[in-house]
C-alpha positions in Angstrom: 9.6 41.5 -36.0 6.2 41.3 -36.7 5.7 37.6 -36.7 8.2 37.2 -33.2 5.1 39.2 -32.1 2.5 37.2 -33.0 4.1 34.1 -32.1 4.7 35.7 -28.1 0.8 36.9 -28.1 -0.4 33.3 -29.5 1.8 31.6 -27.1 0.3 33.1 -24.0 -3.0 31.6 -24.2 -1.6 28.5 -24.7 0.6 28.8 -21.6 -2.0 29.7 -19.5 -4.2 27.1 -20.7 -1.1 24.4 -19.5 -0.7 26.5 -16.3 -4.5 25.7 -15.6 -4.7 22.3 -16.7 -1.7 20.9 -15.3 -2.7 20.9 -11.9 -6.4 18.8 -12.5 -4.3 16.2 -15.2 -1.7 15.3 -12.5 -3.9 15.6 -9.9 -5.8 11.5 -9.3 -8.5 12.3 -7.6 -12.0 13.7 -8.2 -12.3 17.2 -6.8 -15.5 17.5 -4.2 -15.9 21.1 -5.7 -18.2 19.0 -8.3 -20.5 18.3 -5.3 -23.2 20.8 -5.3 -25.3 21.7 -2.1 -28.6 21.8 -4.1 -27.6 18.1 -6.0 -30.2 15.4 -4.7 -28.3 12.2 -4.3 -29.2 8.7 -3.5 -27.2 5.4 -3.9 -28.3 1.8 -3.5 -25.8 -0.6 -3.1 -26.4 -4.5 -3.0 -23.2 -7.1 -2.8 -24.2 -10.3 -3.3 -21.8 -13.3 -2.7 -23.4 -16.5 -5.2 -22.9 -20.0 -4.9 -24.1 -22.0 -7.7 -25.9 -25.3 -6.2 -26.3 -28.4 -8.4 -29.5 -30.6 -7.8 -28.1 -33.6 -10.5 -30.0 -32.2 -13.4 -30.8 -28.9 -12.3 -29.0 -26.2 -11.2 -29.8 -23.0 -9.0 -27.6 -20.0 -7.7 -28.5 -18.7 -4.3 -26.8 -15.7 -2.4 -24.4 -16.9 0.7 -24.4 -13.4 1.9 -26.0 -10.5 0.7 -25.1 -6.9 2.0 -27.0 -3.8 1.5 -25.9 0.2 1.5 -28.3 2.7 1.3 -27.3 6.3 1.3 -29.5 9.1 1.4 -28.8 12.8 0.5 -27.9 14.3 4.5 -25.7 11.6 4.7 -28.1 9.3 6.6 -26.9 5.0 5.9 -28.4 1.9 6.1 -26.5 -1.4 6.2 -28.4 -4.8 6.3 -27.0 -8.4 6.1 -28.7 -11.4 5.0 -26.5 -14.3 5.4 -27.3 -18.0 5.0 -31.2 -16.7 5.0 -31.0 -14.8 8.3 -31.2 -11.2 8.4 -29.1 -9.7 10.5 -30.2 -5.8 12.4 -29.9 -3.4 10.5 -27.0 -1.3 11.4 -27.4 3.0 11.0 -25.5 5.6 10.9 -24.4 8.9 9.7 -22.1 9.2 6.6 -19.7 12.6 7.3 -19.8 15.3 4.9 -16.3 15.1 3.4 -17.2 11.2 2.5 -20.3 12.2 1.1 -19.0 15.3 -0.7 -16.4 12.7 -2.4 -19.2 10.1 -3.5 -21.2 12.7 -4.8 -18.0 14.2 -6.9 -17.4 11.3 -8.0 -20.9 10.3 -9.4 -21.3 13.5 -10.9 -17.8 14.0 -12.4 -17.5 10.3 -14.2 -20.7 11.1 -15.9 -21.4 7.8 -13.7 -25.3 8.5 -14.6 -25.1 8.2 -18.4 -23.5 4.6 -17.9 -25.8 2.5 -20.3 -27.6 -0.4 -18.0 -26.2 -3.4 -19.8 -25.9 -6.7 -18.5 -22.7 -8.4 -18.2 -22.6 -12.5 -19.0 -21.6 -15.1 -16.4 -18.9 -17.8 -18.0 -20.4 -21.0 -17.1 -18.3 -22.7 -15.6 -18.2 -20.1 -12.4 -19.4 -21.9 -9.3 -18.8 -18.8 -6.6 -18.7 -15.0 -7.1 -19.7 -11.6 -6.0 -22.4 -9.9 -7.9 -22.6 -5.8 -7.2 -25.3 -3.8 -7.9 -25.8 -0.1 -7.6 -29.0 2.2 -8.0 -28.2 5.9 -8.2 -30.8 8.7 -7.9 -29.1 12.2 -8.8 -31.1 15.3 -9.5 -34.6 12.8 -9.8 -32.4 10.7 -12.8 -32.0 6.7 -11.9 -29.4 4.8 -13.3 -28.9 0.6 -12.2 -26.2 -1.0 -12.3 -25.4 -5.0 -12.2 -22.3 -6.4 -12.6 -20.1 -9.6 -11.5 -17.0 -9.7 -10.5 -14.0 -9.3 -13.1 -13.1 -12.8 -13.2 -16.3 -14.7 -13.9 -17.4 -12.1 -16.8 -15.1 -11.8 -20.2 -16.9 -8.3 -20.7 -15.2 -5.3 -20.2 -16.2 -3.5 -16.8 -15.7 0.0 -17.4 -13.3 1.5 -14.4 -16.1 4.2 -13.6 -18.1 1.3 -12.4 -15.3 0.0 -10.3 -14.2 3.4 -8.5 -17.4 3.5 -7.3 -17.6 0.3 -6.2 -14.2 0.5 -4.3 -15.7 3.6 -2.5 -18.7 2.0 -1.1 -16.9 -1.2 -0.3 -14.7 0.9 1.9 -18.2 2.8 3.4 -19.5 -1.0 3.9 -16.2 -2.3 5.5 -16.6 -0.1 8.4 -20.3 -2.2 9.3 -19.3 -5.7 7.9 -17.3 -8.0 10.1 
């Protein structure tokens, strides 16, 4: 009798423990509760698309088209384009505070900050890709990112890196043509 009742008392923490942790386990998406009104956040994000030019001997990479996000705490954007060397006006806008809240979340839930800033090789034999990079200021702490696309690197990009990246390239598609 005794141990029936120990095994009912023990069990009830543990089932309240799966009630809780059910819900954030099945649920895919970073809650925006994580976004704080008193976090200070800034992103950076350059997209690069490289062409690698061949002079004979030498070679040399130069950027087809470079786009630029810049993100500021209020929600305030800047999008520039460089392609072919001519830089395009900059476009700006205002980014809504659901879309915000997200990117914030998600920056601050993926422990996106700690990311170590390591480089990522180039195979050589690519001739065209996309190079990303992404500087994020939260709370006065930088982190800077660089990475290629999957494809042309045979290092490991972790997903973090990539869920951010998708979010911004969906920000960016609304100014790009």
């Amino acid at each position: 009798m005794v141990k029936t009742v120990y095994l009912v008392l023990g069990a009830i923490p543990v089932i309240a423990a799966l009630l809780l942790v059910t819900p954030l386990i099945l649920k895919n998406e970073i809650p925006t509760s994580a976004s704080n009104y008193t976090d200070r956040l800034e992103i950076e994000y350059t997209k690069h698309q490289l062409k690698k030019i061949s002079y004979g001997v030498t070679e040399r990479i130069g950027a087809q088209k470079t786009e630029i996000l810049y993100i500021k705490n209020d929600g305030e954007l800047k999008y520039s384009v460089t392609e072919n060397g001519y830089l395009s006006p900059d476009i700006r806008s205002k980014l809504d505070e659901p879309k915000l809240n997200k990117i914030k979340a998600l920056i601050k839930e993926t422990g996106f900050i700690a990311i170590p800033s390591e480089s990522f090789a180039i195979m050589d034999n690519a001739t065209e890709y996309q190079k990303s990079n992404v500087k994020v200021t939260l709370n006065g702490k930088v982190n800077q990112i660089h990475w290629p696309q999957q494809n042309v690197t045979e290092d490991f990009i972790p997903p973090i890196i990539t869920m951010v990246e998708s979010e911004l390239d969906l920000i960016m598609s609304e100014f790009s043509e």
